[in-house]
C-alpha positions as a printed NumPy array, in Angstrom:
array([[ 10.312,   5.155,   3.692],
       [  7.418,   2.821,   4.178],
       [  7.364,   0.422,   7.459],
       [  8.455,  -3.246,   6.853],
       [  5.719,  -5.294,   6.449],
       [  5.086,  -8.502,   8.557],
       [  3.304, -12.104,   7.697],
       [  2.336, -13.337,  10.968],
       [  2.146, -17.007,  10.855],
       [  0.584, -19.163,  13.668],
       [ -2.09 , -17.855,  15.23 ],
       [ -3.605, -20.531,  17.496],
       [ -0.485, -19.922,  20.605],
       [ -0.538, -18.701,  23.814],
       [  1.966, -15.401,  22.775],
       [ -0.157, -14.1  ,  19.63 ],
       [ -1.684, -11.324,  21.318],
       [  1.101, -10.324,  23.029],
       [  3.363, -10.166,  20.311],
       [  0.793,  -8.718,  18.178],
       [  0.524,  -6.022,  20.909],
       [  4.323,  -5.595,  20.31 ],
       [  4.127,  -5.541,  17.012],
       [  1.927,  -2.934,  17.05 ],
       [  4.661,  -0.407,  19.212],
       [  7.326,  -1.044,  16.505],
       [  7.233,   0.59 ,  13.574],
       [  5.847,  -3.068,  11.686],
       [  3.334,  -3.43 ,   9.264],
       [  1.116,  -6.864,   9.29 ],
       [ -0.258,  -7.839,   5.902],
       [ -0.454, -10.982,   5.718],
       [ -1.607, -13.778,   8.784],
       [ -1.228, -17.68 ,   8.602],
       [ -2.787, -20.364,  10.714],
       [ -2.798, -23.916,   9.544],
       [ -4.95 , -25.637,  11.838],
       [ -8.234, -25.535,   9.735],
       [-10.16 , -25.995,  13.313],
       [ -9.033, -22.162,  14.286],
       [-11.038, -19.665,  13.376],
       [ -9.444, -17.029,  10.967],
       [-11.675, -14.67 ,  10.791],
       [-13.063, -14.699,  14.956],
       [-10.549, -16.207,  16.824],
       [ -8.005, -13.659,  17.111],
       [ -8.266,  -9.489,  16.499],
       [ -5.629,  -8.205,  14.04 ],
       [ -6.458,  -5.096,  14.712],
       [ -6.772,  -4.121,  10.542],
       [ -9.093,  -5.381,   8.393],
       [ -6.868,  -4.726,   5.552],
       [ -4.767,  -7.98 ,   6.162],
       [ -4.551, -11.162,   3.851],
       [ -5.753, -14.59 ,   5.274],
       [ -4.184, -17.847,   4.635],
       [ -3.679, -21.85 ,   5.725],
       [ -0.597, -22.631,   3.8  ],
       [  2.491, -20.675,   5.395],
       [  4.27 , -21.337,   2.143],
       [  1.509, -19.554,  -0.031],
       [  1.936, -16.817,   2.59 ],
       [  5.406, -16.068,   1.625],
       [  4.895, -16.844,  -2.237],
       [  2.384, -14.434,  -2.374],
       [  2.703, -11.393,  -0.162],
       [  6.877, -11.626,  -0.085],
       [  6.43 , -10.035,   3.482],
       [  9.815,  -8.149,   4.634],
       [  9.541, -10.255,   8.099],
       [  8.037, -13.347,   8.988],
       [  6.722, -13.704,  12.481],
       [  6.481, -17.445,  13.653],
       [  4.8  , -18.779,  16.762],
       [  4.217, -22.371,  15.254],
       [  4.462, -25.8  ,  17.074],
       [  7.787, -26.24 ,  17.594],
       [  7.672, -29.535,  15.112],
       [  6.728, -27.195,  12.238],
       [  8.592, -24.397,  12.824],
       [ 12.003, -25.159,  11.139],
       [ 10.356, -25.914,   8.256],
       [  8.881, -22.326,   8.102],
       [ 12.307, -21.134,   9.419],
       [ 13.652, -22.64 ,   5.847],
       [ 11.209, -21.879,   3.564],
       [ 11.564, -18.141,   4.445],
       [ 15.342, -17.966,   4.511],
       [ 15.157, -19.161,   1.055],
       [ 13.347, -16.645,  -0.257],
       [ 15.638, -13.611,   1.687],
       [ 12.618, -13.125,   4.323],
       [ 13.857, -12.275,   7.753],
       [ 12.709, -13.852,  10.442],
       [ 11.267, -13.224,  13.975],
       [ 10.753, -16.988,  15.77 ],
       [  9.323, -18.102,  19.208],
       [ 11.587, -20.273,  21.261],
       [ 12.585, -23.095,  20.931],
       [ 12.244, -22.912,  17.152],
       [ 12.259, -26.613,  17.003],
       [ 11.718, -30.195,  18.944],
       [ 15.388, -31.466,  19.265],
       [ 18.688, -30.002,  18.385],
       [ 18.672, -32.073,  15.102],
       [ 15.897, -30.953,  13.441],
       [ 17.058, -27.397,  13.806],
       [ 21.151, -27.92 ,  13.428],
       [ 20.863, -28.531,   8.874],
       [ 18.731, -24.693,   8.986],
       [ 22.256, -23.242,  10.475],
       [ 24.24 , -23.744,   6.925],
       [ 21.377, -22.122,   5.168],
       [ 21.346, -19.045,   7.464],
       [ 24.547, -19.202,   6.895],
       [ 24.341, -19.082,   3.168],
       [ 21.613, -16.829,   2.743],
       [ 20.504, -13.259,   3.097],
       [ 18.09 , -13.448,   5.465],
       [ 18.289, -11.885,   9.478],
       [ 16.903, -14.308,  11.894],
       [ 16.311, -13.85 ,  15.458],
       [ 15.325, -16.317,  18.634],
       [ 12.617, -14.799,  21.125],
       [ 15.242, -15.353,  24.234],
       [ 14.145, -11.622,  24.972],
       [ 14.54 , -12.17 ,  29.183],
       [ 18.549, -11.144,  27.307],
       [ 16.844,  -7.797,  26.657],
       [ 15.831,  -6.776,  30.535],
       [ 18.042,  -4.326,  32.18 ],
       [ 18.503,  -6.527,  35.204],
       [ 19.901,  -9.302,  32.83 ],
       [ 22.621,  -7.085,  30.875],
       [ 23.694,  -5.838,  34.31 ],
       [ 24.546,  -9.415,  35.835],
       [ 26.08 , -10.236,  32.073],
       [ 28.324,  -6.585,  32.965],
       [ 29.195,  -7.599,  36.095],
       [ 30.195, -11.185,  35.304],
       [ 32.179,  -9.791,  32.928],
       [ 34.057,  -7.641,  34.953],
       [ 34.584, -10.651,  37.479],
       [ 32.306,  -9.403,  40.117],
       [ 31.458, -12.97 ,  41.091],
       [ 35.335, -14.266,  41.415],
       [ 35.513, -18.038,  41.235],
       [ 32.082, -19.196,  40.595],
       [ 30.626, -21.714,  42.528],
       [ 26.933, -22.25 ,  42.276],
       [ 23.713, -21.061,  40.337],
       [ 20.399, -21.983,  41.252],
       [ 16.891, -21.136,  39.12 ],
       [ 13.383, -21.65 ,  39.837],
       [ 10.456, -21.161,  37.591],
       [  7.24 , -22.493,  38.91 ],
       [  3.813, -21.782,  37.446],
       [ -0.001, -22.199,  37.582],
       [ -1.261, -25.645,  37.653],
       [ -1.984, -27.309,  34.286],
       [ -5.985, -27.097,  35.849],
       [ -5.715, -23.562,  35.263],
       [ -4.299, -23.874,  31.335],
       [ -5.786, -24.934,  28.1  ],
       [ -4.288, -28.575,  28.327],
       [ -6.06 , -29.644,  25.133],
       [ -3.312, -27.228,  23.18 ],
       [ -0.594, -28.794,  21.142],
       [  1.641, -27.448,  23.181],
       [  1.207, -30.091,  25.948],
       [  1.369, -33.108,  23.039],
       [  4.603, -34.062,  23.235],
       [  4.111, -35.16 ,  19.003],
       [  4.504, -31.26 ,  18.21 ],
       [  5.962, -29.838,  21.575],
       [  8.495, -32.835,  22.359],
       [  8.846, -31.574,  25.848],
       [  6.378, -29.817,  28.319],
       [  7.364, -26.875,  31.335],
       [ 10.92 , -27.597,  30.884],
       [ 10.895, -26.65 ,  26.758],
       [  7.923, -24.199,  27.667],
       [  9.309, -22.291,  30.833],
       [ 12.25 , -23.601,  31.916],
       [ 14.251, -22.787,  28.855],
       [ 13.597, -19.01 ,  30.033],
       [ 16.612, -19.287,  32.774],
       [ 18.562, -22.644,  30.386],
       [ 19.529, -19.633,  28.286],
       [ 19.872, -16.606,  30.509],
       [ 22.345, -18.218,  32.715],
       [ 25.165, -19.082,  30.805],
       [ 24.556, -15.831,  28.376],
       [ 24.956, -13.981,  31.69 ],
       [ 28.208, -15.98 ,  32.83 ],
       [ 29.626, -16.71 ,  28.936],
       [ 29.59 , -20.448,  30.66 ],
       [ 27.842, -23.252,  28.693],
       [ 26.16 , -26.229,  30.406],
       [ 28.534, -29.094,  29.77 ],
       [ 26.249, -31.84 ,  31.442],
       [ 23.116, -32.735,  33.054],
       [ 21.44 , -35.084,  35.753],
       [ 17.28 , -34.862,  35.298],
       [ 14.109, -35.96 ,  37.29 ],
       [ 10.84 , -35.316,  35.512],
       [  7.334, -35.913,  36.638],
       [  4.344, -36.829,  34.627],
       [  1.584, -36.399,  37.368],
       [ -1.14 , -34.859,  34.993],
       [ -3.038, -37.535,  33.242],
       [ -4.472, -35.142,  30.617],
       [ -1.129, -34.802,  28.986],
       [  1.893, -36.646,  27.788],
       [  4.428, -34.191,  28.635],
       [  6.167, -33.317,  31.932],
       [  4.34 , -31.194,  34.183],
       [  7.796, -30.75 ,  36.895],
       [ 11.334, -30.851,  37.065],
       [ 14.238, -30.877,  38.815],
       [ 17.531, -30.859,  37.091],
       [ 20.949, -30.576,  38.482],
       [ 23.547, -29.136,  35.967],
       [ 27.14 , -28.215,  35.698],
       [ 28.856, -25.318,  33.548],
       [ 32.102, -26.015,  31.847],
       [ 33.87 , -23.82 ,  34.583],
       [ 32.728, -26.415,  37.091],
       [ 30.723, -24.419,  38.764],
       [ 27.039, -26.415,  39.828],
       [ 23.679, -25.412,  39.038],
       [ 20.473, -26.607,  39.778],
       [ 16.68 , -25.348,  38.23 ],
       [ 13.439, -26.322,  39.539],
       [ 10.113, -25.637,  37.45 ],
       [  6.494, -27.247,  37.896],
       [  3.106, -26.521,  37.241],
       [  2.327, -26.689,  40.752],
       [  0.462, -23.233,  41.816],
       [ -3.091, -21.455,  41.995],
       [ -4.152, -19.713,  38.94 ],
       [ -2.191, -16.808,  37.916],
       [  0.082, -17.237,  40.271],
       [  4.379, -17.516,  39.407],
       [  7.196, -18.313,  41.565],
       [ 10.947, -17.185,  39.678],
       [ 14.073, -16.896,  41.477],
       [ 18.243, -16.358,  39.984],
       [ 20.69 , -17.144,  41.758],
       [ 24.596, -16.533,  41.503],
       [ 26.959, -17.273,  43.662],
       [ 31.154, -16.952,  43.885],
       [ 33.336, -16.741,  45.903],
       [ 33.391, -13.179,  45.453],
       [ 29.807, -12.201,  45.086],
       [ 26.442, -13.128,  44.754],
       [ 23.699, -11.875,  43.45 ],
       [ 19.374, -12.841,  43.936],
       [ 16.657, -11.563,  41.365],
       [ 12.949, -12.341,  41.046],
       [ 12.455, -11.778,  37.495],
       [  8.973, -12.678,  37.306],
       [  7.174, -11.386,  40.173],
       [  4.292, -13.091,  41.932],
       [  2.037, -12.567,  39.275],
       [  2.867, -12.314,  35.295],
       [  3.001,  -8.434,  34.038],
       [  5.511,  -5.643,  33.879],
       [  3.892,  -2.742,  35.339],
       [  5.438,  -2.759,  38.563],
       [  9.134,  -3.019,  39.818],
       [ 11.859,  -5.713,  40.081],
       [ 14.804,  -5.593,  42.05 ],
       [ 18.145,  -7.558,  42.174],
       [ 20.17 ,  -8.028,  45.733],
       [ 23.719,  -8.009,  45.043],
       [ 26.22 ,  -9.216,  48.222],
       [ 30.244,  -8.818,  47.835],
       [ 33.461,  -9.993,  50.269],
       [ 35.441,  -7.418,  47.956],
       [ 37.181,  -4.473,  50.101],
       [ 35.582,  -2.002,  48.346],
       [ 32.377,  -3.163,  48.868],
       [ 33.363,  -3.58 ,  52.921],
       [ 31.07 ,  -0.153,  54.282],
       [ 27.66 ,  -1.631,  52.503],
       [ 28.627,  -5.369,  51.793],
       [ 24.693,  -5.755,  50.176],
       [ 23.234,  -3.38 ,  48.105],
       [ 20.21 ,  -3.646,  46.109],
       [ 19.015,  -2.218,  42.318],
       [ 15.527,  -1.566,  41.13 ],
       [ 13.987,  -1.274,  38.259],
       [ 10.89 ,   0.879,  37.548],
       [  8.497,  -1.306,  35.144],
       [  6.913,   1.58 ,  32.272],
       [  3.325,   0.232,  31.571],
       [  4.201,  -1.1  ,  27.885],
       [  2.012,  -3.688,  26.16 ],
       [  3.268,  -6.95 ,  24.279],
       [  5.318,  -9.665,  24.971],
       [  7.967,  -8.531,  27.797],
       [  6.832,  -5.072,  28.162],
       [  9.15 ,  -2.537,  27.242],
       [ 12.271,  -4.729,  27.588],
       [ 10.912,  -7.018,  25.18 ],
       [ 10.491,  -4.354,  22.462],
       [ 14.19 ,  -3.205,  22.965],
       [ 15.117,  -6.602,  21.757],
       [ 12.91 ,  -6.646,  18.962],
       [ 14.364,  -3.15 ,  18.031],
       [ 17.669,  -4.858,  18.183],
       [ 16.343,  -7.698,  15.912],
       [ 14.919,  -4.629,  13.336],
       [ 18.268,  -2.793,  13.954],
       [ 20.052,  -6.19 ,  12.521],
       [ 18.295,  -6.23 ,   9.762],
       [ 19.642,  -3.007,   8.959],
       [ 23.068,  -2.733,   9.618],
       [ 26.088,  -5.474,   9.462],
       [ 27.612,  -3.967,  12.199],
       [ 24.144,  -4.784,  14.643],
       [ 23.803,  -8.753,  15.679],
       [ 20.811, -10.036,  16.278],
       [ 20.49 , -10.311,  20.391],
       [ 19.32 , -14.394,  20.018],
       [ 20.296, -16.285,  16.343],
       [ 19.884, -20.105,  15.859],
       [ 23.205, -21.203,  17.071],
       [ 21.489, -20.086,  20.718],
       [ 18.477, -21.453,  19.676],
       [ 20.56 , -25.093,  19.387],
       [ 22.439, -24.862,  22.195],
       [ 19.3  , -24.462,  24.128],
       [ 17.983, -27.335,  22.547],
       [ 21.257, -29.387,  23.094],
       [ 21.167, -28.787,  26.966],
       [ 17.163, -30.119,  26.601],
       [ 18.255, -33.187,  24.548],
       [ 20.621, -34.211,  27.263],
       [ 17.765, -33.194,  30.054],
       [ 15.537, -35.467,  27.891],
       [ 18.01 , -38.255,  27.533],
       [ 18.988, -38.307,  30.959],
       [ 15.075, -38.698,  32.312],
       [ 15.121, -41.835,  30.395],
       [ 18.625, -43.106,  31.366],
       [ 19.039, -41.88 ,  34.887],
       [ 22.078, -40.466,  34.143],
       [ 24.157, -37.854,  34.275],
       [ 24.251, -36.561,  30.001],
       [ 26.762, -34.571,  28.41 ],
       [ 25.185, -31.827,  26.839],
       [ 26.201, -32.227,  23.025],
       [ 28.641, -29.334,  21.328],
       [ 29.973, -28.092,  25.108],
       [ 33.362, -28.822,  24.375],
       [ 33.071, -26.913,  21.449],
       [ 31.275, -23.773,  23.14 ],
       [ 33.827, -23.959,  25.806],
       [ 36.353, -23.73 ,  23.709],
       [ 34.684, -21.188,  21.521],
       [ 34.359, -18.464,  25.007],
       [ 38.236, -19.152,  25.686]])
């Protein structure tokens, strides 16, 4: 049986190579690439790695005429959904980069059509794929934590300086947001996947401190989960190049439990390690204990953990009884809780996050 063939379209973002490099681990064939911007260079600016592939501007034409098995999309996030559309249509699965779309609106009319079509689609939420993260999902689970009381995230980052700030994915016209829709949706999604515990509202405080943008370069937001519990997540463009600062935190009265899931510098050749703390009897004779995890020097986008949830996405395409590990009904609620982070920047209010009632009820 031949490998499923790929049309890669978008080629001017900052996670091409990497999931290129990924691509080239699974057991993918790419045929086909797509970039629209006529300013990008199809033929220079990026290495395929084949020079058997076709070469196009129009996404559309892409999928008329190659009728890939998979399209891979790492588009703007205003011209994603479109693409998302136009390949469910024609019963073409579909790989996507996060968030898959500016506001919860302009993605919410593509869930019918899923819905009604053939086609597999999958969100790149693939920090759900890391060892570390289906652990703390276990464990929650299993009520390790007890009454939950607080959860805390951090995701800071090299300074804007250090970045290609002419990219559209600072211009809030095709981004919508900036750090918080770029980064901080990393740990907006992993918490309450971990905890099965939606974000029911949100109080937000954005800066705008780089004048060669229009998008936020920092945040602070304060959240709460429909259990009640409170959360807070700070992310910034604040350090030196290179450089990342990530920190989870979980706390009940029962347990808690600290992870660094980034490192100090971006790469997943080395080790990580989560420090879990219990008031449980059992736990009385070594109250804190600690689990690491042994990084194998795999290339693409989230190392080796990152290919096990693209395996999962290729395993869904497969079988009925496989779901894909991220589908667009994360993708919106993602984008809900960043409506309400957006709305409540402008208001200075505390938002509702729209469609937590019904998730709430929905994990019952």
């Amino acid at each position: 049986m031949s490998e499923p063939t790929v049309g890669y379209i978008g080629l001017n973002h900052h996670h091409t190579e990497p999931y290129l490099e990924s691509i080239d681990e699974l057991p993918l064939t790419i045929t086909a690439v797509c970039e629209p911007d006529p300013a990008f260079d199809l033929e220079e600016g990026i290495d395929i790695g084949s020079d058997d592939v076709s070469m196009y501007r129009d996404p559309e034409t892409l999928l008329d005429d190659e009728s890939p098995d998979i399209v891979w999309i790492t588009l703007s996030n205003r011209d994603t959904p479109a693409v998302i559309e136009a390949a469910v249509k024609r019963g073409i699965d579909v790989y996507t980069e996060k968030p898959a779309a500016r506001t919860a609106k302009d993605l919410l009319p593509l869930l019918d059509t899923v819905e009604n079509e053939s086609a597999t689609v999958c969100v790149s939420y693939t920090w759900r794929g890391h060892p570390a993260s289906q652990e703390l999902q276990s464990r929650a689970a299993t009520d390790f934590f007890g009454d939950l009381r607080a959860v805390d995230a951090r995701f800071l980052a090299s300074q804007l300086a250090y970045r290609d700030d002419d990219h559209y994915l600072f211009d809030s016209a095709a981004s919508r947001g900036g750090i918080v829709q770029w980064l901080g949706i990393h740990w907006i999604d992993l918490l309450p996947w971990i905890l099965e515990d939606p974000i029911a509202r949100v109080n937000a405080s954005l800066t705008y401190e780089t004048p060669t943008v229009d998008v936020e370069d920092g945040a602070a937001l304060q959240f709460e989960l429909a259990s009640g519990a409170i959360g807070t997540l700070q992310c910034g463009y604040y350090l030196r190049e290179g450089r990342y600062d990530t920190e989870l935190s979980i706390t009940g009265v029962d347990g808690r439990v600290s992870w660094d899931p980034m490192g100090d510098y971006f790469g997943f050749e080395d080790e990580t390690t989560v420090e879990f703390e219990s008031t449980r009897e059992e736990y009385s004779s070594t109250p804190r204990r600690y689990l690491t995890y042994d990084y194998a020097p795999i290339p693409g986008y989230g190392g080796g953990y990152g290919l096990d949830f693209m395996k999962q996405f290729l395993d869904a395409r497969d079988s009925n009884d496989v779901q894909v590990p991220a589908d667009l009904r994360d993708a919106v609620t993602v984008l809900e809780v960043l409506d309400a982070v957006y709305e409540s920047q402008k208001t200075g209010n505390w938002v509702d996050v729209e469609g937590s009632t019904r998730k709430t009820e929905m994990t019952l």
